[in-house]
PQR file with spaces between the fields and no chain letter, atoms N, CA, C, O and H, PARSE charges and radii, in Angstrom:
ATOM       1  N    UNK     1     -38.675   37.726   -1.673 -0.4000 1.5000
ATOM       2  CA   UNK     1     -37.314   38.178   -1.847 -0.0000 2.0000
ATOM       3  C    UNK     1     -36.343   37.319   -1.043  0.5500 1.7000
ATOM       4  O    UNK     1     -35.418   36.740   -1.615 -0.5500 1.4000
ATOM       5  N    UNK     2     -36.495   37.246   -0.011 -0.4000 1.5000
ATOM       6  CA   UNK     2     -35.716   36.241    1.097 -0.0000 2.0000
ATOM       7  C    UNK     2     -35.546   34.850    0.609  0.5500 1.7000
ATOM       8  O    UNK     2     -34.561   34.149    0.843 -0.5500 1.4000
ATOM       9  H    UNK     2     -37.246   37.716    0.453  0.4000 1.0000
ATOM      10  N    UNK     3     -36.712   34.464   -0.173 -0.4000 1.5000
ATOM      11  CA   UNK     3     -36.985   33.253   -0.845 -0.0000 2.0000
ATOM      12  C    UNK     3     -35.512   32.548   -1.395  0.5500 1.7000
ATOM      13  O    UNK     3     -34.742   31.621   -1.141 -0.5500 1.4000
ATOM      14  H    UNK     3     -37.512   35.033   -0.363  0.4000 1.0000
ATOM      15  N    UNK     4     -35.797   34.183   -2.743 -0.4000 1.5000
ATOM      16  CA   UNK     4     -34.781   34.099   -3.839 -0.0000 2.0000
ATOM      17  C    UNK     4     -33.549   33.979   -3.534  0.5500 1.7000
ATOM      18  O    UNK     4     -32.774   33.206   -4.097 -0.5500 1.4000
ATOM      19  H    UNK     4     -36.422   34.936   -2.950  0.4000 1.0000
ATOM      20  N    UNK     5     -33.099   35.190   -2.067 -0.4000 1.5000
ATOM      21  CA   UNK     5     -31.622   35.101   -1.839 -0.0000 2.0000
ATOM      22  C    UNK     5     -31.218   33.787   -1.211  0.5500 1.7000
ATOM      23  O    UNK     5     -30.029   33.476   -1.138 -0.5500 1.4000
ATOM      24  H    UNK     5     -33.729   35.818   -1.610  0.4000 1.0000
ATOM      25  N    UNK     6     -32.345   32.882   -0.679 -0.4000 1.5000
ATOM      26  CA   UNK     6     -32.324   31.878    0.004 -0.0000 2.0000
ATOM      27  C    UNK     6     -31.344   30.636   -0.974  0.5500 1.7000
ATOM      28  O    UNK     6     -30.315   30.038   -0.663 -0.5500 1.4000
ATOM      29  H    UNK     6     -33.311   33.135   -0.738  0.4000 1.0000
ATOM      30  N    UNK     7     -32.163   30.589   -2.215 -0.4000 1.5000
ATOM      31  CA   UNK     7     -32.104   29.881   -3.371 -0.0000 2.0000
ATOM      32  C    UNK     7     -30.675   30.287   -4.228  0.5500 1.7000
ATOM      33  O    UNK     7     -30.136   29.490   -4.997 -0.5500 1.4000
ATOM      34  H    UNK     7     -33.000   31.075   -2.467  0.4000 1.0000
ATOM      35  N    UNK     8     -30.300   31.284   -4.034 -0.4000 1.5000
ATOM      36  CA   UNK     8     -29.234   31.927   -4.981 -0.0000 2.0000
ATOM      37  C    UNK     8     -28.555   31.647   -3.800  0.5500 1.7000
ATOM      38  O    UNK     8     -27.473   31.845   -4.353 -0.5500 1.4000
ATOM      39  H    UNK     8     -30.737   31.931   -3.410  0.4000 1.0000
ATOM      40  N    UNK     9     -28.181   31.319   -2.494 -0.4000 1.5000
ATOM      41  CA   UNK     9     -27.015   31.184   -1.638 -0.0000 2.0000
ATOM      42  C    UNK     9     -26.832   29.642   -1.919  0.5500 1.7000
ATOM      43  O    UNK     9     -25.718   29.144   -2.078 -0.5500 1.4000
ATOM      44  H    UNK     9     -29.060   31.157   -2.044  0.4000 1.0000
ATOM      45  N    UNK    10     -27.865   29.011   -1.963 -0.4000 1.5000
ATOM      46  CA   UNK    10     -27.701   27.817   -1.831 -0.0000 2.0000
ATOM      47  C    UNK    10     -27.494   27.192   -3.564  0.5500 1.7000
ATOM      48  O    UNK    10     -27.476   25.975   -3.753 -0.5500 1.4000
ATOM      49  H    UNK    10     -28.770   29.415   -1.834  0.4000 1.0000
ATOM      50  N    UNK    11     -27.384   27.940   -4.451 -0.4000 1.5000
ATOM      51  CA   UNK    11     -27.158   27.587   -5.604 -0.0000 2.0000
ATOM      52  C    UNK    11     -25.583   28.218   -5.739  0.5500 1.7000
ATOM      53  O    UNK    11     -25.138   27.978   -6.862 -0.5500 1.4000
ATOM      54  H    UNK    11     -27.398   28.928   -4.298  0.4000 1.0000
ATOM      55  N    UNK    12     -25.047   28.637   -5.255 -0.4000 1.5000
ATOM      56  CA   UNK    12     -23.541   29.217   -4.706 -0.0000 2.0000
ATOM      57  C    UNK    12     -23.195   27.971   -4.269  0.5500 1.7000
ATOM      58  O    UNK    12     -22.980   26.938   -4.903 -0.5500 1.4000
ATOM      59  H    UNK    12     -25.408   28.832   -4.344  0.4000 1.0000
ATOM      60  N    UNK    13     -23.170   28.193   -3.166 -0.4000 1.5000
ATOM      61  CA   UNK    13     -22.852   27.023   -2.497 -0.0000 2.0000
ATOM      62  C    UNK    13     -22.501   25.763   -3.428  0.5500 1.7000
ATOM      63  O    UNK    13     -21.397   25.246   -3.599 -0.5500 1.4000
ATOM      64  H    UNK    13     -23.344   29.032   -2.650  0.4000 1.0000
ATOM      65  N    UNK    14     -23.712   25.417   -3.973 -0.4000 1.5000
ATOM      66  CA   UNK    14     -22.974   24.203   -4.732 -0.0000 2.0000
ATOM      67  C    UNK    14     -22.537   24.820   -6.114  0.5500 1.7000
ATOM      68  O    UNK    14     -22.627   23.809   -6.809 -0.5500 1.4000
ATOM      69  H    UNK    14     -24.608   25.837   -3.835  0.4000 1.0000
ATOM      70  N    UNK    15     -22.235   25.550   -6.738 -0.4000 1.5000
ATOM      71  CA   UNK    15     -21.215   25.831   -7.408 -0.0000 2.0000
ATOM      72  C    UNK    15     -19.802   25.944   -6.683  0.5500 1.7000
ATOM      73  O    UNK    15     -18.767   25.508   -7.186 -0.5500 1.4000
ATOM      74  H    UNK    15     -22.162   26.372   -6.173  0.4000 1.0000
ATOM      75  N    UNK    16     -19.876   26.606   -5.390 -0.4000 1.5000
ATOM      76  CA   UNK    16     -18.402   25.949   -4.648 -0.0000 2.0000
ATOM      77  C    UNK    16     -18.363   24.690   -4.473  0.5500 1.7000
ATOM      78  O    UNK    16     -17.220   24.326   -4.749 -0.5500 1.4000
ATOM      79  H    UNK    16     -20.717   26.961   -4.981  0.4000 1.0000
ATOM      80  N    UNK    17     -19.199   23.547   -4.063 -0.4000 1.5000
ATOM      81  CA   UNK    17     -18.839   22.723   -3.978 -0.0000 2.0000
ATOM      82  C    UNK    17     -17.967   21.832   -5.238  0.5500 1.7000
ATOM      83  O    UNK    17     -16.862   21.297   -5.319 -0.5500 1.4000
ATOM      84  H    UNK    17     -20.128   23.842   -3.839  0.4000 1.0000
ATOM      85  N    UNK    18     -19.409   22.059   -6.332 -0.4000 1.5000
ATOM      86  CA   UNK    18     -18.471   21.470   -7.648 -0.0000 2.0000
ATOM      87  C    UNK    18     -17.122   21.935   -7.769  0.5500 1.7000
ATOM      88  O    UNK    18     -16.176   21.179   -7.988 -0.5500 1.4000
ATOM      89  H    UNK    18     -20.307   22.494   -6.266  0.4000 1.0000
ATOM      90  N    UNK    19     -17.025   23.193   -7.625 -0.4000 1.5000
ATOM      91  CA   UNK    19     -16.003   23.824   -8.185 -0.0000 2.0000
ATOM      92  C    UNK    19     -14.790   23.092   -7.290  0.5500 1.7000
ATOM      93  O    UNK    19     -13.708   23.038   -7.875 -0.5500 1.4000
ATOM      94  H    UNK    19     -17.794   23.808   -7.447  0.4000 1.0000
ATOM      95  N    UNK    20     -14.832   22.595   -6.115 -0.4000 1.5000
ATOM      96  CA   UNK    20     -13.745   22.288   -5.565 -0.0000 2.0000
ATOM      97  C    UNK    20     -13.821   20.672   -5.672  0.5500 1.7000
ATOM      98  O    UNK    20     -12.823   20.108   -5.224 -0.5500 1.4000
ATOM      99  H    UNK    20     -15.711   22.638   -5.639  0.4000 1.0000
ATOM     100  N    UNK    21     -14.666   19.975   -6.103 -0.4000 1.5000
ATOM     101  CA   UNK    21     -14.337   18.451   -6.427 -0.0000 2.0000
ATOM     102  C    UNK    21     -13.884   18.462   -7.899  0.5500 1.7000
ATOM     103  O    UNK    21     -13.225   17.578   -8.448 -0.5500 1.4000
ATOM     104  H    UNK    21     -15.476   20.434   -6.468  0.4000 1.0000
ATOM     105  N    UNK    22     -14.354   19.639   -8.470 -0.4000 1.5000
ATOM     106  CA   UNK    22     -13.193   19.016   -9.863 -0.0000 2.0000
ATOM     107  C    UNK    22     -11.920   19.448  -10.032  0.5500 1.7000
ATOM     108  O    UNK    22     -11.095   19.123  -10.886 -0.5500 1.4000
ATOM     109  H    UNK    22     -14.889   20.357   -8.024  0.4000 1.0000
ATOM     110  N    UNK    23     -11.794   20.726   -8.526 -0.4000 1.5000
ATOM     111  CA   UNK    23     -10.040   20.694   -8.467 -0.0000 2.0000
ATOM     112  C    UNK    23      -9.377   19.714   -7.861  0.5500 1.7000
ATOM     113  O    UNK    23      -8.210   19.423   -8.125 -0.5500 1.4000
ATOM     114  H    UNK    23     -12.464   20.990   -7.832  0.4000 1.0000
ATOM     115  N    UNK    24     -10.048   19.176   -7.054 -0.4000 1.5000
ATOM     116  CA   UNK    24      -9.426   17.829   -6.682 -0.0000 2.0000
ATOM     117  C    UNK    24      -9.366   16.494   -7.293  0.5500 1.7000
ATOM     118  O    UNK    24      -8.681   15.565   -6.866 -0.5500 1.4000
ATOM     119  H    UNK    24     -10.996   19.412   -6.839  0.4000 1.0000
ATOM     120  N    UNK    25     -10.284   16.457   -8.528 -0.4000 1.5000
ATOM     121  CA   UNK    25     -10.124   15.851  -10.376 -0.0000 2.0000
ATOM     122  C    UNK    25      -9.148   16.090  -10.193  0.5500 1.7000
ATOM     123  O    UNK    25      -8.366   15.367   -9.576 -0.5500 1.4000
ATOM     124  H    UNK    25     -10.841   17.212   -8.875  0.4000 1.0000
ATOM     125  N    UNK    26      -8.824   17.466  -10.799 -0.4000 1.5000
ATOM     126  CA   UNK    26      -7.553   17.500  -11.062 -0.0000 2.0000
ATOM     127  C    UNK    26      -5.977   17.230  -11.101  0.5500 1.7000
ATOM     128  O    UNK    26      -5.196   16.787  -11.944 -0.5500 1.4000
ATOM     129  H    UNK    26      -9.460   18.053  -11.300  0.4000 1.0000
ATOM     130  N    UNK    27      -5.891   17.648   -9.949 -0.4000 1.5000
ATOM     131  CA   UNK    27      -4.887   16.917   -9.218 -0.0000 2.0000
ATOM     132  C    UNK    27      -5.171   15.422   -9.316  0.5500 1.7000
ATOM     133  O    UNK    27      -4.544   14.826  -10.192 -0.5500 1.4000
ATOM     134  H    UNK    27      -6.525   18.007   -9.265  0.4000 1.0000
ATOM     135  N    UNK    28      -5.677   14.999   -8.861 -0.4000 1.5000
ATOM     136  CA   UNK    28      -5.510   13.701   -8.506 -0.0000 2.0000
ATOM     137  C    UNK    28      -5.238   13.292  -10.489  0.5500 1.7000
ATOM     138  O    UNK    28      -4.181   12.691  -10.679 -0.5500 1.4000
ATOM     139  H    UNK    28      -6.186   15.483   -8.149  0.4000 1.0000
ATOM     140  N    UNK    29      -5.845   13.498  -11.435 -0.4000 1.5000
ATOM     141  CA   UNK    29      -5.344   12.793  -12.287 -0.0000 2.0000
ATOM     142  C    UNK    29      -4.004   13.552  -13.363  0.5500 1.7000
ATOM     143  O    UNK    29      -3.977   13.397  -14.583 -0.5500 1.4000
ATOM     144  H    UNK    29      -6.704   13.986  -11.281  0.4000 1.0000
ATOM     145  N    UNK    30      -3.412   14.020  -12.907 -0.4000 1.5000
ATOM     146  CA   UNK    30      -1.988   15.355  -12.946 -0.0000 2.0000
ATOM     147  C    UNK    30      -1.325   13.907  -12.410  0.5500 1.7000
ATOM     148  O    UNK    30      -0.519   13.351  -13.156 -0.5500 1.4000
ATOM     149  H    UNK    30      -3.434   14.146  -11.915  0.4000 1.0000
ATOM     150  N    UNK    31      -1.671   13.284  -11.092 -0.4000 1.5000
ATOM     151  CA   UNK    31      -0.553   12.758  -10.361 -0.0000 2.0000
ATOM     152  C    UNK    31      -0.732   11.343  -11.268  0.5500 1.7000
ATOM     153  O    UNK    31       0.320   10.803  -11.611 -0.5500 1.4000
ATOM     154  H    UNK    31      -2.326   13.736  -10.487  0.4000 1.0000
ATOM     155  N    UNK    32      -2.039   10.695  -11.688 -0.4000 1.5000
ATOM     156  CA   UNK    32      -2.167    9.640  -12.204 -0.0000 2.0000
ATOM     157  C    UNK    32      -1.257    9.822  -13.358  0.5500 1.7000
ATOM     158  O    UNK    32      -0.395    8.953  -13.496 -0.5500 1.4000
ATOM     159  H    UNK    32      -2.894   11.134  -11.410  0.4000 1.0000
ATOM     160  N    UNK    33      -1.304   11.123  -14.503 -0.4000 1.5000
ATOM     161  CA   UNK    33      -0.807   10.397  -15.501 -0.0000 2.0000
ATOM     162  C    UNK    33       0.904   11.155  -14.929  0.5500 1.7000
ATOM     163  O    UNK    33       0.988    9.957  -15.202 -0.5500 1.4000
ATOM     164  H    UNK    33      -2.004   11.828  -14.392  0.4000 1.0000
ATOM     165  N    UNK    34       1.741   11.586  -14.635 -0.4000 1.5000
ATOM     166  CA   UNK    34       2.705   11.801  -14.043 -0.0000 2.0000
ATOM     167  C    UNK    34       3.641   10.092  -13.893  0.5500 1.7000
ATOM     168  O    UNK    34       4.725    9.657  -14.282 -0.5500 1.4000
ATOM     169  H    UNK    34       1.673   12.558  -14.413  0.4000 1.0000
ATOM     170  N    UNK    35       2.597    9.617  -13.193 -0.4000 1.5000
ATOM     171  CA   UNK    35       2.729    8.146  -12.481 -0.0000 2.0000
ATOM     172  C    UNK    35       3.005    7.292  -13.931  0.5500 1.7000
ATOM     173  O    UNK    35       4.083    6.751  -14.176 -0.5500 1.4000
ATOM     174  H    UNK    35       1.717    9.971  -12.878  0.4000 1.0000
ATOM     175  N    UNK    36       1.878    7.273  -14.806 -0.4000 1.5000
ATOM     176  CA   UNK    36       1.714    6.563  -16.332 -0.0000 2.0000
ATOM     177  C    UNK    36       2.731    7.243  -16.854  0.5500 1.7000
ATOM     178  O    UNK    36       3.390    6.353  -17.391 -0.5500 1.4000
ATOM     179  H    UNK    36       1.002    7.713  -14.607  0.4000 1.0000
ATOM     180  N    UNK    37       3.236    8.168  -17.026 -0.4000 1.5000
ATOM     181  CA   UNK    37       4.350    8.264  -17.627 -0.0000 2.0000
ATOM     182  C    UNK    37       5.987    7.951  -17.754  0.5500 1.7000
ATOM     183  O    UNK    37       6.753    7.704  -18.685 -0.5500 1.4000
ATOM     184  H    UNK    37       2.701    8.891  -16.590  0.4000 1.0000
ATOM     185  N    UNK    38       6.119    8.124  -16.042 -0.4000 1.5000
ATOM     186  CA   UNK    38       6.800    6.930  -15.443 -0.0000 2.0000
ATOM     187  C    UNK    38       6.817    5.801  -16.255  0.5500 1.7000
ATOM     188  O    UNK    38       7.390    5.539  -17.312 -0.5500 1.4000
ATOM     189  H    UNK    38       5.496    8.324  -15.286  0.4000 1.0000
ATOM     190  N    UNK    39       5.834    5.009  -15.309 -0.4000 1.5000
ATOM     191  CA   UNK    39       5.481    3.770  -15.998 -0.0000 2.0000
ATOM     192  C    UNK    39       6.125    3.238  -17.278  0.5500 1.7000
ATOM     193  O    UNK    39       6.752    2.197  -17.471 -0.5500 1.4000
ATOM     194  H    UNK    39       5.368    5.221  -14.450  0.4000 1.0000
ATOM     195  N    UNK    40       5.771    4.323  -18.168 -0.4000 1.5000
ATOM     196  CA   UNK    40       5.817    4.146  -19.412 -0.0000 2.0000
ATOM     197  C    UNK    40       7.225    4.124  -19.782  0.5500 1.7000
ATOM     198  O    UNK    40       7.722    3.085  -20.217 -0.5500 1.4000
ATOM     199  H    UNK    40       5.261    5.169  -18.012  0.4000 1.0000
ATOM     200  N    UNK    41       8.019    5.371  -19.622 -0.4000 1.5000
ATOM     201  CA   UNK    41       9.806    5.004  -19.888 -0.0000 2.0000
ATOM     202  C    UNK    41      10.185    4.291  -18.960  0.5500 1.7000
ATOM     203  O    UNK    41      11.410    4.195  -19.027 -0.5500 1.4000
ATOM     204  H    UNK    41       7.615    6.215  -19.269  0.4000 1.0000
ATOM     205  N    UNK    42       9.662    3.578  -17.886 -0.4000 1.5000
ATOM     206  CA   UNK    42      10.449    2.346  -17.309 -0.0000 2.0000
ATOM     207  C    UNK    42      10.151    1.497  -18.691  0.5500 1.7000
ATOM     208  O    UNK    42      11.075    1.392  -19.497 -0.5500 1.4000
ATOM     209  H    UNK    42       8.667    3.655  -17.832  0.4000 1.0000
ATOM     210  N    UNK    43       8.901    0.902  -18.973 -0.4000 1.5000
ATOM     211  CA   UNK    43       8.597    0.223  -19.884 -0.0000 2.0000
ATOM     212  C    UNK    43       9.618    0.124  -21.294  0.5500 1.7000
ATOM     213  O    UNK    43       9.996   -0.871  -21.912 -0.5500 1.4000
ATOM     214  H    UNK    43       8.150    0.987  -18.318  0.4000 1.0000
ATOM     215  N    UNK    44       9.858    1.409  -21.492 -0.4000 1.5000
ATOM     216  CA   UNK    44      10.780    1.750  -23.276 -0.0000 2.0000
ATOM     217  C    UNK    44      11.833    1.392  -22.535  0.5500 1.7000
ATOM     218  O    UNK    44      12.558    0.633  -23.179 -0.5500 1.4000
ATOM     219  H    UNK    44       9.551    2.217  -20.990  0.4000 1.0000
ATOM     220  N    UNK    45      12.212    1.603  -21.504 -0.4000 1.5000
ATOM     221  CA   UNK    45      13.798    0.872  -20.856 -0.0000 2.0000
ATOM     222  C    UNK    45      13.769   -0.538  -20.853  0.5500 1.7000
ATOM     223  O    UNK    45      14.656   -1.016  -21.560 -0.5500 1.4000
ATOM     224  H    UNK    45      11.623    2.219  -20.981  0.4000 1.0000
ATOM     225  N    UNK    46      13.064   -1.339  -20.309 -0.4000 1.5000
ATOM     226  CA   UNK    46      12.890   -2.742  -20.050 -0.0000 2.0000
ATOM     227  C    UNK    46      13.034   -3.681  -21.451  0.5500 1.7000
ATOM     228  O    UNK    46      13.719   -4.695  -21.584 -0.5500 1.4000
ATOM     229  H    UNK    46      12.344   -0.951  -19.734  0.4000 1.0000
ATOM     230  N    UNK    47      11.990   -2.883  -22.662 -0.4000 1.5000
ATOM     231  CA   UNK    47      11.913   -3.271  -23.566 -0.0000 2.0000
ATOM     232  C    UNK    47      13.330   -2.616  -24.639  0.5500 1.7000
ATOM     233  O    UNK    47      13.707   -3.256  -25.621 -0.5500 1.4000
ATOM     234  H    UNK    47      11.434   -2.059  -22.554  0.4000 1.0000
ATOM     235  N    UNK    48      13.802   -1.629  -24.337 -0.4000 1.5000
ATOM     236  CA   UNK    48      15.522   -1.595  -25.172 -0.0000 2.0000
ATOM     237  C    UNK    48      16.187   -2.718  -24.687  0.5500 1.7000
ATOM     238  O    UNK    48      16.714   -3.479  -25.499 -0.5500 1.4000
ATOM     239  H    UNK    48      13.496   -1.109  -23.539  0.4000 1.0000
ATOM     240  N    UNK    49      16.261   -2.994  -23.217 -0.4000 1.5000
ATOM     241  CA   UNK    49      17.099   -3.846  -23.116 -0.0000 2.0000
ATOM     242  C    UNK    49      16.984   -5.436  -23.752  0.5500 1.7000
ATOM     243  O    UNK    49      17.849   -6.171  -24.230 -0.5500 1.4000
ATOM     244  H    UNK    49      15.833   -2.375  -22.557  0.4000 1.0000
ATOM     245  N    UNK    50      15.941   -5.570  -23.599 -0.4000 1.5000
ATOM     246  CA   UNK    50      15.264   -7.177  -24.252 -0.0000 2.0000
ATOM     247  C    UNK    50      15.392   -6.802  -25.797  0.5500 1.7000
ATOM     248  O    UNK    50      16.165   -7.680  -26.179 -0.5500 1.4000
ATOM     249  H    UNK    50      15.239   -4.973  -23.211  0.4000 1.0000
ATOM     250  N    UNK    51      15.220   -6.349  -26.444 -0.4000 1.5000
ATOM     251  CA   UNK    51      15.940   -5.749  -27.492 -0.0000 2.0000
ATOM     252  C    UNK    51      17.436   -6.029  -27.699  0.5500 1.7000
ATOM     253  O    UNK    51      17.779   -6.630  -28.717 -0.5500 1.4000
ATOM     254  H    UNK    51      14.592   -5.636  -26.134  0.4000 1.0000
ATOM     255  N    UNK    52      18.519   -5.557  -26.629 -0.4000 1.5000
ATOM     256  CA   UNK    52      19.390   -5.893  -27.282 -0.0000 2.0000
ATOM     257  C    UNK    52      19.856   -7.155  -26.356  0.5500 1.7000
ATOM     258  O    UNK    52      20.855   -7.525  -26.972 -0.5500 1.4000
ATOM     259  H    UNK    52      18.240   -5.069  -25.802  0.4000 1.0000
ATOM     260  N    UNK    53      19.749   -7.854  -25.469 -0.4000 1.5000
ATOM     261  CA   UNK    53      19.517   -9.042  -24.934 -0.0000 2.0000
ATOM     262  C    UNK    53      19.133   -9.865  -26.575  0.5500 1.7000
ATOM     263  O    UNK    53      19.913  -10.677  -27.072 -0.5500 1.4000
ATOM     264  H    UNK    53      18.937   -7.554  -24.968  0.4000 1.0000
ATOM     265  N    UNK    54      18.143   -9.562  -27.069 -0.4000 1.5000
ATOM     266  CA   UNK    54      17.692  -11.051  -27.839 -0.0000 2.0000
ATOM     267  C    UNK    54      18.518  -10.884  -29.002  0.5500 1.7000
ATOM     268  O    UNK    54      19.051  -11.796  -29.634 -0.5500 1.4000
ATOM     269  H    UNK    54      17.509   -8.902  -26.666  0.4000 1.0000
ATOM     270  N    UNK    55      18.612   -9.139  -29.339 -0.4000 1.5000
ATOM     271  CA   UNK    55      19.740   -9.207  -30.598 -0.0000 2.0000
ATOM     272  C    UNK    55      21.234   -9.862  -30.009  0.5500 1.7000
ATOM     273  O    UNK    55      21.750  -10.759  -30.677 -0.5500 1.4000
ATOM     274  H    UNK    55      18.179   -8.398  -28.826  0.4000 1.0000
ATOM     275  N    UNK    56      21.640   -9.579  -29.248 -0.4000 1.5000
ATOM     276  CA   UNK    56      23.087   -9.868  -29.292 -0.0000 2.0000
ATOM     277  C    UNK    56      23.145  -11.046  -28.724  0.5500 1.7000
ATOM     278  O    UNK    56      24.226  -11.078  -28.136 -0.5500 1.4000
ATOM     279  H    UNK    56      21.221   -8.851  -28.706  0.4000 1.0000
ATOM     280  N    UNK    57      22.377  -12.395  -28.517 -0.4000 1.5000
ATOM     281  CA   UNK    57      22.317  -13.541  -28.178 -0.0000 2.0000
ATOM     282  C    UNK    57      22.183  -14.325  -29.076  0.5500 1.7000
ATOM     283  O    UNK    57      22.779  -15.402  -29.066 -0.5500 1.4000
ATOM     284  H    UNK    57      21.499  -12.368  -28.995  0.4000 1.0000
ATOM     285  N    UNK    58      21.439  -13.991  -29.969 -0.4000 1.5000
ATOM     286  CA   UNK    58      20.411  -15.272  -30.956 -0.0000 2.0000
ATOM     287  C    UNK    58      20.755  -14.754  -32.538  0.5500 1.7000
ATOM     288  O    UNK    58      20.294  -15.298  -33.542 -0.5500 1.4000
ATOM     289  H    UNK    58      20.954  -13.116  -29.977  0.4000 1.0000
ATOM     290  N    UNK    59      21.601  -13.666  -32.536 -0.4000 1.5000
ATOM     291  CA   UNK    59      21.821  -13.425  -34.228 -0.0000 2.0000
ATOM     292  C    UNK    59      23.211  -13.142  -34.293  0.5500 1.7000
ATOM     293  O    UNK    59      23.604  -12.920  -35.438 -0.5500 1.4000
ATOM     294  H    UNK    59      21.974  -13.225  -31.721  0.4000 1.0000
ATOM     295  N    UNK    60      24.357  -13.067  -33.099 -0.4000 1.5000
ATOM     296  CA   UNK    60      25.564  -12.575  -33.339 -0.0000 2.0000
ATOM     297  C    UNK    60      26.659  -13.686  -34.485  0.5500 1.7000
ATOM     298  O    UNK    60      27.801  -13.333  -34.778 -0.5500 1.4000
ATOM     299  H    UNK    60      24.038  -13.248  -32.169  0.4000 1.0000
């Protein structure tokens, strides 16, 4: 019996453990794509402007 509860604490245990490295997954990739999204409308900004940079230079 002692065995079992031995085995079932320690099979707890690492279900807390998992359980708290994939909340910290979490987060951490919440902040990654947060960051990529950023990224990304800087990007659609950079590229409107070169957009109208090449239109209003080379076809007016």
């Amino acid at each position: 019996m002692t065995e079992k509860i031995t085995r079932i604490n320690s099979s707890v245990g690492n279900i807390e453990k998992i359980t708290r490295q994939n909340s910290s997954d979490a987060e951490e990739f919440a902040s990654s794509s947060q960051e990529m999204n950023a990224q990304a409308e800087q990007m659609m900004a950079f590229i409107g402007e070169l957009a109208t940079l090449a239109g209003g230079n080379g076809r007016g």
